[in-house]
Each structure stands twice: as structure tokens, then as C-alpha cells.
Backbone of each chain as ProteinMPNN parsed JSONL, in Angstrom:
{"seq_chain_A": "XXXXXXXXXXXXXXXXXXXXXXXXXXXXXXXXXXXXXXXXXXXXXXXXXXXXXXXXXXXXXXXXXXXXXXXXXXXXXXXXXXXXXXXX", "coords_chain_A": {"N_chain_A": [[-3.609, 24.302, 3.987], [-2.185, 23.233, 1.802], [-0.056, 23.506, 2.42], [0.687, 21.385, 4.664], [-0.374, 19.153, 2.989], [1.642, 19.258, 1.444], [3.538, 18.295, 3.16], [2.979, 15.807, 4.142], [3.037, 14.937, 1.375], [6.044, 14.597, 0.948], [6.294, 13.381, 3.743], [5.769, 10.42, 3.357], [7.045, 10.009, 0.785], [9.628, 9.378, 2.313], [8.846, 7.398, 3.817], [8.728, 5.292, 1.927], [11.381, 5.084, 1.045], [11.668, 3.156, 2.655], [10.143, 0.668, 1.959], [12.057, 0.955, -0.881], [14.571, 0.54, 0.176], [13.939, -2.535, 1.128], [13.087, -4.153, -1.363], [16.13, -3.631, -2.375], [17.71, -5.361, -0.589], [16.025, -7.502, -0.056], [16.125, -11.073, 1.139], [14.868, -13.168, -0.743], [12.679, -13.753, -3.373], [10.441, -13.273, -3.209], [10.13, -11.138, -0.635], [10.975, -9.204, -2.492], [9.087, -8.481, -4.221], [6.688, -8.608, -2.429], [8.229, -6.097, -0.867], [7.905, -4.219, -3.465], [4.846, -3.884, -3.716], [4.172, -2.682, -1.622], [5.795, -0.377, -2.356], [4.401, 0.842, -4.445], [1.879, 1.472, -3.781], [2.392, 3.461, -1.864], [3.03, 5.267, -4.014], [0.719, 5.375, -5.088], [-0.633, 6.886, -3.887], [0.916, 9.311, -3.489], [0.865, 10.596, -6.087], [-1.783, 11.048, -6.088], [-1.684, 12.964, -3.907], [-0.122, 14.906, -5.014], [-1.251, 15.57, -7.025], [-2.853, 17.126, -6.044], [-1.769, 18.785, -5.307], [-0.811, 20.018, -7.438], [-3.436, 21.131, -8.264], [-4.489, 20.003, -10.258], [-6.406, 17.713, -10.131], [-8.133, 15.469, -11.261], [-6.631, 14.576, -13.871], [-4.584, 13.628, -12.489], [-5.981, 11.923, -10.787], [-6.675, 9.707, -13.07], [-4.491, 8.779, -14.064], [-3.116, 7.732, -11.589], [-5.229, 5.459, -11.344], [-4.227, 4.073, -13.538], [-1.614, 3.576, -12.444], [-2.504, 2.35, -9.896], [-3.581, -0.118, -11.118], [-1.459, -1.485, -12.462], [0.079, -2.054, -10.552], [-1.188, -3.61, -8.807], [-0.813, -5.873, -10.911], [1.498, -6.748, -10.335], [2.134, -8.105, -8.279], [0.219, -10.597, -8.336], [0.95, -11.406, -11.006], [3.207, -12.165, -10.575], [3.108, -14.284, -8.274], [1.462, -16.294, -9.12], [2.712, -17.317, -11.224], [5.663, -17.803, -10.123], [4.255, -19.328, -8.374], [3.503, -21.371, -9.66], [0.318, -22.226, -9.069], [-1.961, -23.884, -8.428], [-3.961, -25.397, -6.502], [-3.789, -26.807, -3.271]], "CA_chain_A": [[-3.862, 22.94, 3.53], [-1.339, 23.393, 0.488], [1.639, 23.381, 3.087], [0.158, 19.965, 5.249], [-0.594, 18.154, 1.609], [3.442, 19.258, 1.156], [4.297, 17.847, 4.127], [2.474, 14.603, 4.136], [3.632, 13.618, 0.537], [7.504, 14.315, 1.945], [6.396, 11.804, 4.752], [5.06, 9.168, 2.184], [8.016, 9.804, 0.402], [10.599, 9.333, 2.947], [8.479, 6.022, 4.059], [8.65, 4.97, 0.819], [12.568, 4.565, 0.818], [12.258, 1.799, 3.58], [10.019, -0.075, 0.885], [12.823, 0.552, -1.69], [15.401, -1.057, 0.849], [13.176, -4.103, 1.09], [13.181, -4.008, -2.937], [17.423, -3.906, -2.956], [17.739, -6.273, -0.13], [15.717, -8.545, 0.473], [16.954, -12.478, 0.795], [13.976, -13.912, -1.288], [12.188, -13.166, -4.529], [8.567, -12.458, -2.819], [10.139, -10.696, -0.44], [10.827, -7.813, -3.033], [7.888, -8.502, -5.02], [6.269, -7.492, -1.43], [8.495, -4.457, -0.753], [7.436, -3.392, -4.868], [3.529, -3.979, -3.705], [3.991, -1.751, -1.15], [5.849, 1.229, -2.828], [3.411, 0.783, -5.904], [0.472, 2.009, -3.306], [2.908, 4.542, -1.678], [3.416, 5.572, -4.97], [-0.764, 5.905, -5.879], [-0.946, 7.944, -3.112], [2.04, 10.564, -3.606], [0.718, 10.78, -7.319], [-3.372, 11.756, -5.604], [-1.37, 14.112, -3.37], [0.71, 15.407, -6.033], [-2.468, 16.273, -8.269], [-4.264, 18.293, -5.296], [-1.224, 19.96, -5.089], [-0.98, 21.101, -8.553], [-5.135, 21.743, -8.778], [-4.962, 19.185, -11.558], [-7.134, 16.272, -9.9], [-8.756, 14.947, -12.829], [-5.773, 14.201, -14.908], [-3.903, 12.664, -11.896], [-6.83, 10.707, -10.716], [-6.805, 8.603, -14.537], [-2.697, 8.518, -13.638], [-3.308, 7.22, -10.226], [-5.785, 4.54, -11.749], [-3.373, 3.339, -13.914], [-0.681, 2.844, -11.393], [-2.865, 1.34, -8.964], [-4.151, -1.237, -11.95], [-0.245, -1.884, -12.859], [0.587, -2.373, -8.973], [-1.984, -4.552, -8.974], [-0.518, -6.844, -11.766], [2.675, -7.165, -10.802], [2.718, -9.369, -7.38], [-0.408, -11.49, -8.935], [1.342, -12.114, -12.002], [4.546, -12.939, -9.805], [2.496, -15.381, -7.345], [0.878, -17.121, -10.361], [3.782, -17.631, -12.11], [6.688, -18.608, -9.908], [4.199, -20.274, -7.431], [2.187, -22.666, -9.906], [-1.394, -21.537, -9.553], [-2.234, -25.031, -8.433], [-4.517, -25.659, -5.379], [-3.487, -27.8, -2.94]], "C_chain_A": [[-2.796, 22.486, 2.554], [0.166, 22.568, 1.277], [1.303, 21.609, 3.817], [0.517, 19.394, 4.046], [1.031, 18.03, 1.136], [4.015, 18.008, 2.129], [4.228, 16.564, 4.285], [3.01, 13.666, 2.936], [5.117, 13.266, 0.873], [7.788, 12.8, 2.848], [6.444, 10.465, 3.896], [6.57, 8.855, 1.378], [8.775, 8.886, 1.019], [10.232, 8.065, 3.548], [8.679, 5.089, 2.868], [9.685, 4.14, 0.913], [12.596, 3.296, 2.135], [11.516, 0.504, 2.461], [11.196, -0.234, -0.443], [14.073, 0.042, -1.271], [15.526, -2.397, 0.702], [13.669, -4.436, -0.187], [15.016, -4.725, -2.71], [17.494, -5.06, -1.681], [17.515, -7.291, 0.168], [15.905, -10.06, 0.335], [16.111, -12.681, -0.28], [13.363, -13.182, -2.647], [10.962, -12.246, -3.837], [9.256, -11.542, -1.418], [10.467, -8.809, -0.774], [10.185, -8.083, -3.414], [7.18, -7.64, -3.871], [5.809, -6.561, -0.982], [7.587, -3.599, -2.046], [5.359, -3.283, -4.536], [2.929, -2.624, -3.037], [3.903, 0.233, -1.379], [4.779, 1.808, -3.821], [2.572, 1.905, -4.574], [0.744, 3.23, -2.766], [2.683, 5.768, -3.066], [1.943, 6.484, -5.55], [-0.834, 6.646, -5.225], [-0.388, 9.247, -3.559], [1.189, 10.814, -5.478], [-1.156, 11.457, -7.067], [-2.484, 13.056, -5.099], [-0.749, 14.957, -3.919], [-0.462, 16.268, -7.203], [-3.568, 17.41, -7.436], [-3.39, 19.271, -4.778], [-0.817, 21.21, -6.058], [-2.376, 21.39, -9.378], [-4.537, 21.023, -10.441], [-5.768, 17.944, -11.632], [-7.678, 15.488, -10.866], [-8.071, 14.032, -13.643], [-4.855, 13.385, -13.965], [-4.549, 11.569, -10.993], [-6.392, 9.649, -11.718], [-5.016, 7.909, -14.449], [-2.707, 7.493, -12.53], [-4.324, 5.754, -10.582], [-5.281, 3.363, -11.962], [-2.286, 2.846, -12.983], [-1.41, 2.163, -10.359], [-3.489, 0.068, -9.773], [-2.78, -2.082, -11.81], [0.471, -2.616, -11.402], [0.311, -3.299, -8.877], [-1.363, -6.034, -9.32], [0.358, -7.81, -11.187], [2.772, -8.884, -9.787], [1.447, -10.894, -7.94], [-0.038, -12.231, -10.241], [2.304, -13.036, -11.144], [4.159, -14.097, -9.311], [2.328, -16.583, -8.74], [1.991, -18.031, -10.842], [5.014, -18.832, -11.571], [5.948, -19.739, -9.029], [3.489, -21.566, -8.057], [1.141, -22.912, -10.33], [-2.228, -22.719, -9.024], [-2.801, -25.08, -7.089], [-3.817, -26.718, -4.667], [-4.036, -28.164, -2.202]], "O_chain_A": [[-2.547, 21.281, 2.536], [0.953, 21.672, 0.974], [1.86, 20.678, 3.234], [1.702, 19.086, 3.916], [1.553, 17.041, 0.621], [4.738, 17.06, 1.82], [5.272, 15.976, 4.567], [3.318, 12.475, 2.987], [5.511, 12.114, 1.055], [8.584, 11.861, 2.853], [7.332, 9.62, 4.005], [7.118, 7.753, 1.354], [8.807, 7.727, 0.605], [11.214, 7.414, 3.904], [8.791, 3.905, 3.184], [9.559, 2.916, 0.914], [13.619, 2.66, 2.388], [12.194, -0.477, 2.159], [11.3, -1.326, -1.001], [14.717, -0.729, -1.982], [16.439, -3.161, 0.386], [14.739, -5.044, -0.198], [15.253, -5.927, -2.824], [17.116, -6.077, -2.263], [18.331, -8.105, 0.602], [15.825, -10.383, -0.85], [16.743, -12.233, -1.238], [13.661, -12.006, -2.858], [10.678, -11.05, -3.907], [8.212, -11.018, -1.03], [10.368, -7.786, -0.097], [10.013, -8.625, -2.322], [6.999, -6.428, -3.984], [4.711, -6.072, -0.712], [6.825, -2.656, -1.831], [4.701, -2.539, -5.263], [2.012, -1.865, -3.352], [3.199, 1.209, -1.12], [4.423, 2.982, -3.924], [2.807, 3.113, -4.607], [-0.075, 4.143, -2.877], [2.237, 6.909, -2.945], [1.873, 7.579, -6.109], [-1.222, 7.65, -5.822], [-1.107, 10.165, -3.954], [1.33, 12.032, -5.594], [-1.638, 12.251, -7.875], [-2.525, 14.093, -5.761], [-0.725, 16.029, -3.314], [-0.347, 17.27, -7.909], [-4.501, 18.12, -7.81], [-3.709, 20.248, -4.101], [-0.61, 22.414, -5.904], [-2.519, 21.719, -10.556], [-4.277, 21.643, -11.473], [-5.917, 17.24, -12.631], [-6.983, 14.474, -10.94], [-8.547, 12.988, -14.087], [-4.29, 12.431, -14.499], [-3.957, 10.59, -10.539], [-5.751, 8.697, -11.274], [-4.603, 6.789, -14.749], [-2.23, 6.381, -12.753], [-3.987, 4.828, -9.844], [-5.408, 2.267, -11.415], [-2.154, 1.632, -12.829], [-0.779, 1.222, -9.878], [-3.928, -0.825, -9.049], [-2.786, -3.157, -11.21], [1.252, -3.568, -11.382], [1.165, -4.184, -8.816], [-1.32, -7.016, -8.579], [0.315, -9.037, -11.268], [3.13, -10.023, -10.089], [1.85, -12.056, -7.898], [-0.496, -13.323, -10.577], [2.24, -14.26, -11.027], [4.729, -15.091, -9.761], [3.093, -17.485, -9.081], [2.041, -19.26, -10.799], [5.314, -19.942, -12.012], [6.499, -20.819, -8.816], [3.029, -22.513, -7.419], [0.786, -23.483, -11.361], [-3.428, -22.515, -9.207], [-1.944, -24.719, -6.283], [-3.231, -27.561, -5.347], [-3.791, -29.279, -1.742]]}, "seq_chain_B": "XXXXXXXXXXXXXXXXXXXXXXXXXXXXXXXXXXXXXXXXXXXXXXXXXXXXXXXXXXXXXXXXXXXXXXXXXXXXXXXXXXXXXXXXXXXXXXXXXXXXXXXXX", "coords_chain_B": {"N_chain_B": [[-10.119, 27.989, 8.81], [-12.092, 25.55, 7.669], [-14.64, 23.1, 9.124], [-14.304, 21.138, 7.553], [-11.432, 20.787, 6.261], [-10.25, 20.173, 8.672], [-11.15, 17.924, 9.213], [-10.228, 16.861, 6.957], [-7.119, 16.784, 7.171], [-6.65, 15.447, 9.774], [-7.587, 12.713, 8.752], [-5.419, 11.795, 7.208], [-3.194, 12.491, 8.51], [-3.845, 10.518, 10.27], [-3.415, 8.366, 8.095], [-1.042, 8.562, 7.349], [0.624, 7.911, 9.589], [-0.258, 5.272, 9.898], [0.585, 4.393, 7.491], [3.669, 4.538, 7.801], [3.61, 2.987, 10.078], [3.543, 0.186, 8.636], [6.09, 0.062, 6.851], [7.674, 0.223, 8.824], [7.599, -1.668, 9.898], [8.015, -3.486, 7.564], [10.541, -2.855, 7.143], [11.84, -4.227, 9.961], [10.366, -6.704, 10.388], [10.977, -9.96, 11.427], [10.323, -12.385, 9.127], [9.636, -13.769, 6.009], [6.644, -13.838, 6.006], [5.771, -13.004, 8.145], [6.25, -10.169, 7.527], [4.284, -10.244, 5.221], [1.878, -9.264, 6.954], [2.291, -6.657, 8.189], [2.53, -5.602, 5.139], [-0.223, -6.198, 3.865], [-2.163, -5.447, 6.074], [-2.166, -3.111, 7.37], [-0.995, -1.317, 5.732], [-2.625, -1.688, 3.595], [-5.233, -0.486, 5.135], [-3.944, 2.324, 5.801], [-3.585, 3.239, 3.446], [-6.549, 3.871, 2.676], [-7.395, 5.764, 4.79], [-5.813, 7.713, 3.802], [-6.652, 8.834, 1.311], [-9.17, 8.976, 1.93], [-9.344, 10.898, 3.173], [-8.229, 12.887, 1.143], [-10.379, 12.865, -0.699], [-12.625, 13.657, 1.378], [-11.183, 16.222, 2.198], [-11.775, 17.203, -1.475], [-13.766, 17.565, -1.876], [-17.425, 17.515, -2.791], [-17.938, 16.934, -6.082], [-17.642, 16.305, -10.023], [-15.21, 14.252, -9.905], [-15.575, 13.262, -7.48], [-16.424, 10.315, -7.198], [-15.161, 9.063, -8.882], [-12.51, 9.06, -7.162], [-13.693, 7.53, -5.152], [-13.728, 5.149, -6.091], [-11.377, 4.407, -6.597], [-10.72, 4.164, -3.189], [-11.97, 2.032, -2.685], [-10.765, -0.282, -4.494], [-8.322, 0.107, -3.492], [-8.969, -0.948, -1.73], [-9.618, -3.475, -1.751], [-7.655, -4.982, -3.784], [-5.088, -4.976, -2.535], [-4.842, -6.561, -0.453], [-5.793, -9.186, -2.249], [-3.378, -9.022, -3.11], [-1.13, -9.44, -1.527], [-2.315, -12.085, -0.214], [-1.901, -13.669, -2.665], [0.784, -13.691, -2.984], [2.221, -14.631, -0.479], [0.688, -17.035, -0.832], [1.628, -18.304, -3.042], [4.334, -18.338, -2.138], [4.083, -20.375, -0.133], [3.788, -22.275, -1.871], [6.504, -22.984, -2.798], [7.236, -24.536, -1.16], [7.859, -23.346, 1.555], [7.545, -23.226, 4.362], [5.508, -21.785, 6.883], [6.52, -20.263, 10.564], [6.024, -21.585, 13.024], [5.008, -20.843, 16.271], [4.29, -21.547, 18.748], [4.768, -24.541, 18.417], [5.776, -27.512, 18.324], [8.962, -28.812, 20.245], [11.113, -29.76, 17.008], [10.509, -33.398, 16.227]], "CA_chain_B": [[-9.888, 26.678, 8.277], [-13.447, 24.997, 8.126], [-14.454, 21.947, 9.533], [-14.255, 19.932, 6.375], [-10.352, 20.797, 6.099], [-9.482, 19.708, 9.779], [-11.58, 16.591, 9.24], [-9.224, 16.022, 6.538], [-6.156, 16.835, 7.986], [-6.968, 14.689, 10.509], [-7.663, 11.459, 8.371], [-4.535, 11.513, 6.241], [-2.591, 12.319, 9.075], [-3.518, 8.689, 11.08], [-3.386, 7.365, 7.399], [0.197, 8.776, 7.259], [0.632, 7.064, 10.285], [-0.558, 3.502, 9.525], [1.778, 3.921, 6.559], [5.183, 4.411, 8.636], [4.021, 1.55, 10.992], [3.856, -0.784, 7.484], [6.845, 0.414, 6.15], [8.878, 0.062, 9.752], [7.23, -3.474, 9.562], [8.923, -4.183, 6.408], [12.188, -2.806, 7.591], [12.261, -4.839, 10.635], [10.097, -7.947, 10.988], [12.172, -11.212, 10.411], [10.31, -12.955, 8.198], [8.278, -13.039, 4.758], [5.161, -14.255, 6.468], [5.323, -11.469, 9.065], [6.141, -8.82, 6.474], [3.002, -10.385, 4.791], [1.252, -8.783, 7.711], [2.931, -4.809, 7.567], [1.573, -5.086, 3.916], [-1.494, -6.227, 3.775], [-2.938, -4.716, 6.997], [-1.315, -1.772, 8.001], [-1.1, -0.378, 4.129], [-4.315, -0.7, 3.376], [-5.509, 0.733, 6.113], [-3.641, 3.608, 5.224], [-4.146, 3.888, 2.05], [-7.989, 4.148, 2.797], [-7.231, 7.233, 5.438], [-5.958, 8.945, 3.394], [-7.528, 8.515, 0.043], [-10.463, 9.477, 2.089], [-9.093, 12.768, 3.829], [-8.398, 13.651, -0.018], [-12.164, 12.482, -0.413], [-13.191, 15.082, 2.049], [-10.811, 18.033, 0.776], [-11.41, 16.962, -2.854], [-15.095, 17.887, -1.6], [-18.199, 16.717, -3.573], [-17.914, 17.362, -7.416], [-17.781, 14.921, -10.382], [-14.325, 13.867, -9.452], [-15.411, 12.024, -6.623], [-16.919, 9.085, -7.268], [-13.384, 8.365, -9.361], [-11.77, 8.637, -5.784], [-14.279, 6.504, -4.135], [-13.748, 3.873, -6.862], [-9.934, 4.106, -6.247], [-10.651, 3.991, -2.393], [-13.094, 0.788, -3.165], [-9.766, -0.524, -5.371], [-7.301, -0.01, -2.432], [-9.424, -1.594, 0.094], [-10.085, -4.917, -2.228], [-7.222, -5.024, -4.258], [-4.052, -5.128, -1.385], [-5.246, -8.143, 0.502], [-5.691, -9.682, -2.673], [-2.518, -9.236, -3.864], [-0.386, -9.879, -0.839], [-2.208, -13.399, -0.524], [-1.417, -14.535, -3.346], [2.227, -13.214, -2.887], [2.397, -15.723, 0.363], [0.278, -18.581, -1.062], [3.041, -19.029, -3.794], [5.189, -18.82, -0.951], [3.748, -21.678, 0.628], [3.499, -23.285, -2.237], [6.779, -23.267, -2.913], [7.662, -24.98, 0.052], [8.523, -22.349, 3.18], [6.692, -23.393, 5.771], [6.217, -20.886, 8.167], [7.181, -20.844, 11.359], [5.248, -21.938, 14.426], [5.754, -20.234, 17.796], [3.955, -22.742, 19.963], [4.583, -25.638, 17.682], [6.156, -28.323, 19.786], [10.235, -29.165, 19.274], [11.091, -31.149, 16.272], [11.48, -35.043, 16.967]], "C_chain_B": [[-11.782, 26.127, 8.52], [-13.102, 23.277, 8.389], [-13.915, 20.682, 8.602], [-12.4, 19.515, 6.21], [-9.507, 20.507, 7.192], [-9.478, 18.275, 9.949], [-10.502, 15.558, 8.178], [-7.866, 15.985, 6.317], [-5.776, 15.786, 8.988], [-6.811, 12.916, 9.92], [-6.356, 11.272, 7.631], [-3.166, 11.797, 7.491], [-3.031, 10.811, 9.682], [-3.486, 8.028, 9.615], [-1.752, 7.301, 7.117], [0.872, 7.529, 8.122], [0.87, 5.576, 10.489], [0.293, 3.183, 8.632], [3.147, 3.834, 7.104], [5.017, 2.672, 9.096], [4.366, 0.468, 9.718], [5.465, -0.477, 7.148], [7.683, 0.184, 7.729], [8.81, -1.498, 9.828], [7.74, -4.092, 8.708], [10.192, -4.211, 6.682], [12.953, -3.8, 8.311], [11.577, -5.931, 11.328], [10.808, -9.245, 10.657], [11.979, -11.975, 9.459], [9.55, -12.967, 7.211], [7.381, -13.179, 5.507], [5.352, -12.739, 7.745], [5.715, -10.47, 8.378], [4.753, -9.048, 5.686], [1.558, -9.274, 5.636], [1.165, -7.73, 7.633], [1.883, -4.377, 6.448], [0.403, -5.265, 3.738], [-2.871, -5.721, 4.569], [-2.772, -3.447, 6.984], [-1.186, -0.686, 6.699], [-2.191, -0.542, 3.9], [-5.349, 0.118, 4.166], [-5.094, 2.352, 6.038], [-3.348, 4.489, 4.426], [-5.47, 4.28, 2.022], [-8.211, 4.852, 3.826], [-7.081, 7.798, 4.158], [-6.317, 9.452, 1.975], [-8.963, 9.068, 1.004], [-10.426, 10.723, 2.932], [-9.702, 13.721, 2.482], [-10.057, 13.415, -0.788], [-12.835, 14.181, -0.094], [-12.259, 16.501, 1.682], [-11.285, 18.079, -0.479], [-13.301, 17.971, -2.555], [-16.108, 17.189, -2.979], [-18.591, 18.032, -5.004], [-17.702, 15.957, -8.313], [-16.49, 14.267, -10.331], [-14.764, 12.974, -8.709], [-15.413, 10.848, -6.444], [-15.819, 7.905, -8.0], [-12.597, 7.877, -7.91], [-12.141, 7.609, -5.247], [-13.697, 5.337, -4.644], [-12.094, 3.542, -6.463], [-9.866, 3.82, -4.846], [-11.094, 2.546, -2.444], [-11.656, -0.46, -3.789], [-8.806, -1.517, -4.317], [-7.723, -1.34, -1.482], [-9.683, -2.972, -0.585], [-8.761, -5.573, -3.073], [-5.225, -5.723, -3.654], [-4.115, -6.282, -1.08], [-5.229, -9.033, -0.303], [-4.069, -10.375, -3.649], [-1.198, -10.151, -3.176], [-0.449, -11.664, -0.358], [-1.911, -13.729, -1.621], [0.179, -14.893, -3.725], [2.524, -14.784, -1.598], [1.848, -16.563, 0.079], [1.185, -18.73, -1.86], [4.132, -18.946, -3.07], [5.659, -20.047, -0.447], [3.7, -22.601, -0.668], [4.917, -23.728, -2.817], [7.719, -23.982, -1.729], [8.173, -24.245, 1.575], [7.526, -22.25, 3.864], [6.658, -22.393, 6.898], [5.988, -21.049, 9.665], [6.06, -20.611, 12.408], [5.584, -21.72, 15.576], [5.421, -21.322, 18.753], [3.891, -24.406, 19.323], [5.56, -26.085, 19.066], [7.829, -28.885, 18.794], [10.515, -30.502, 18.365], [12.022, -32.482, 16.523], [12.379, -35.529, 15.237]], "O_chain_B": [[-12.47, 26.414, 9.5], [-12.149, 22.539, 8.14], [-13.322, 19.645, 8.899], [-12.007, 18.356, 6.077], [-8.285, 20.504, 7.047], [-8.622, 17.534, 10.433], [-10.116, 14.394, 8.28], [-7.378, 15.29, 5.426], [-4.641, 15.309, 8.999], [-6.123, 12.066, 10.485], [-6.294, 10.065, 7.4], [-2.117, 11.203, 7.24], [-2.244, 9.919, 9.365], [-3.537, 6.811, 9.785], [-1.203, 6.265, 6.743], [1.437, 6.534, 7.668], [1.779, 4.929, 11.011], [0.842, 2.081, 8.623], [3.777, 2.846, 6.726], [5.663, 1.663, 8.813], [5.453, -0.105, 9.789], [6.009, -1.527, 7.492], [8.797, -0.204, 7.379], [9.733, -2.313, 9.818], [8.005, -5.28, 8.895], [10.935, -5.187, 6.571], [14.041, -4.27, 7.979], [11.862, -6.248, 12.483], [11.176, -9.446, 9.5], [12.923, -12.408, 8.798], [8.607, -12.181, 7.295], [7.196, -12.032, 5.915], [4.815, -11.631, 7.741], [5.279, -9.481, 8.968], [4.074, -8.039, 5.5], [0.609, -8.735, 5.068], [0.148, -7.304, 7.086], [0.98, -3.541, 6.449], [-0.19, -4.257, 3.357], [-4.026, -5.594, 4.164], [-3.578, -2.761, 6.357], [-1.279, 0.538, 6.783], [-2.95, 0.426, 3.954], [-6.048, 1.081, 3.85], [-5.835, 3.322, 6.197], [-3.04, 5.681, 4.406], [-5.66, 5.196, 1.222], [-9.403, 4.777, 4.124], [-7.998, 8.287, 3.497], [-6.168, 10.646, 1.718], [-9.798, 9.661, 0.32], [-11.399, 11.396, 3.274], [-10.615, 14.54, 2.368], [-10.528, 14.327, -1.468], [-13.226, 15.17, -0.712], [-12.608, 17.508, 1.065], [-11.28, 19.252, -0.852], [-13.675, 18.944, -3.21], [-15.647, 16.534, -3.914], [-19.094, 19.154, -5.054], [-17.604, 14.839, -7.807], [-16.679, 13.248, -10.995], [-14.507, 11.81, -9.015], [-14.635, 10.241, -5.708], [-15.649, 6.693, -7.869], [-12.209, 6.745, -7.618], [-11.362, 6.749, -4.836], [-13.185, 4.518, -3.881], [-11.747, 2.431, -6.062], [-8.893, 3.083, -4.689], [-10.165, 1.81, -2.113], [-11.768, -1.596, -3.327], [-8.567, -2.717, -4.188], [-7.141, -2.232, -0.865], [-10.052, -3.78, 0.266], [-8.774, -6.804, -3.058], [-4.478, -6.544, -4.187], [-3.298, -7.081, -1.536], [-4.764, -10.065, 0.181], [-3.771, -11.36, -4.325], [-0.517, -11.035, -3.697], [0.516, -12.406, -0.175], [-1.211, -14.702, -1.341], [0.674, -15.813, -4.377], [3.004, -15.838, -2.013], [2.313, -17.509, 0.714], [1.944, -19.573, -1.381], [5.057, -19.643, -3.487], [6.751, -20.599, -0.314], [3.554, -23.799, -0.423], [4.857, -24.817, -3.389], [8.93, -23.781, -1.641], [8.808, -24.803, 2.47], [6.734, -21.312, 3.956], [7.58, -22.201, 7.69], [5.261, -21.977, 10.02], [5.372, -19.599, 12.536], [6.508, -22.385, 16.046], [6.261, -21.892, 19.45], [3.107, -25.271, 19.715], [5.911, -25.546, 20.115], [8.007, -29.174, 17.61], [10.328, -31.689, 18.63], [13.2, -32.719, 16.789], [13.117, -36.513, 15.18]]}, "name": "protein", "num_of_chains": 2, "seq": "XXXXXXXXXXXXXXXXXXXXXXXXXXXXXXXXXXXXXXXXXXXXXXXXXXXXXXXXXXXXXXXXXXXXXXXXXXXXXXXXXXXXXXXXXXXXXXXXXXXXXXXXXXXXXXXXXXXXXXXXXXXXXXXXXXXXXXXXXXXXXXXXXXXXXXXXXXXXXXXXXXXXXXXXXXXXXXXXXXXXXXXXXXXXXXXXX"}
């Protein structure tokens, strides 16, 4: 199970870097805001799989919290912000 | 291996899965509004595999109910974020694009 849980965050990883592409390339603002939405969740994951690989779940659950709160923030602040907030 | 550890083998692999397709979706759809799609479907979906493989390995102790709440998170939290990512989109004017719209007069 140890070796799989290896192998899977690798994958996650290595998917990851097409989100941090998006991030350096992309034409538009929201289209990295986006890419950053995406890696963020990549990111909560590899940080769960990362804590069941060092039998510390607990402490990288409350880790994993926080980054999925902060993930959260970022593209809702972004939207808010550059788009207005304004019904139409 | 018992059943519990194939079952979640199993789920984190198709959540693996669902994450590539998002992430090839970002790489190579042409435009924000269809990258809107990649992320908001296709990632949470596979964030909630495999958050719930590690569920079923994590097995039932007081840990879990933390996971669930983070699975619970994923699955409400994504969708919310990515609309509001494309409604300020739209609101700042980028219309998106219409396949069967009719050519402009």
C-alpha cells in the first residue's frame, strides 16, 4: 500500500506541473487564477498522501485544512475583486 | 492485502485518473470558459476519489470524520470557486463563444 500511495502522489505530482504551466502561461489573469485553483487542490491532496505516508495523519490532516481553506480564498477573492461583485 | 486496501486502491486510482483528464484539459482546451469545465468537474471529482480511497485506508478512527469534512469541503468548495472565477469573467466583458450561434450581421 506504502509503495501505490508512493506512486500515486508522483502521479499527482507530475499532473500538477501541467497546472503550473497554465500558472506561467496563460494569456489572461483568470486563466492563472484557474490553473492556481487547480494546483491548490492537487496540492491538498499530495499533502493527505504525504501524511499516510509518513503515519502522521493527524498533523497533516489540520495542514491539509489549512491549504484547502487558503485555496479556497484565493480565486474568490480574485473574482470579487477584479470582477466587481455586482449582479447583473 | 484485504478487501478494504484493494477497495482503496481502486478509488484513488480512478481519482488519479479524473485528475490527469483535468489537468490535460487545462493544458489543451482553447479557451477560459472550457478550462472552466477541466476544473470544476473533472477535479472535483477527483479530488472526492481519492480523499475517499484515503477514507477507506485511513479506516474508521477519530481521524475520520476530519477527512469526511475535508471530502464534504472539496465537493462544495471547487464549483464554488471556479464560478465565481468565470462570472467575473463575464463580467468583465468576454463573452463566450457560441458554437451554433448564427454568423455575425
Amino acid at each position: 500500500m506504502s509503495t501505490f500511495l508512493l506512486g500515486a502522489a508522483i502521479a499527482i505530482a507530475m499532473i500538477t506541473v501541467a497546472g503550473i504551466y497554465r500558472i506561467a502561461a496563460g494569456p489572461r489573469l483568470f486563466d492563472r487564477v484557474l490553473a492556481s485553483s487547480l494546483v491548490a487542490i492537487n496540492g491538498l491532496l499530495l499533502l493527505l498522501i504525504i501524511g499516510f505516508l509518513l503515519d502522521r495523519v493527524a498533523m497533516f490532516v489540520d495542514l491539509a485544512v489549512a491549504f484547502a481553506l487558503l485555496g479556497f480564498l484565493v480565486p474568490l477573492a480574485t473574482g470579487r475583486l477584479i470582477g466587481g461583485g455586482q449582479e447583473r | 492485502m484485504t478487501a478494504s486496501t484493494v477497495l482503496a486502491i481502486a478509488l484513488i486510482s480512478v481519482g488519479v485518473v479524473f485528475l490527469a483528464t483535468s489537468a490535460l484539459g487545462v493544458l489543451r482546451l482553447p479557451t477560459f470558459y472550457a478550462r472552466t469545465h477541466a476544473v470544476g468537474k473533472s477535479e472535483t471529482v477527483g479530488a472526492i476519489f481519492v480523499i475517499a480511497g484515503l477514507i477507506v485506508e485511513h479506516g474508521w478512527d477519530t481521524g475520520t470524520p476530519e477527512l469526511v469534512l475535508i471530502l464534504l469541503f472539496a465537493f462544495l468548495a471547487n464549483p464554488v470557486a471556479v464560478h465565481a472565477m468565470a462570472r467575473a469573467e463575464h463580467q468583465l466583458g468576454d463573452a463566450p463563444a457560441d458554437a451554433d450561434a448564427e454568423e455575425p450581421s
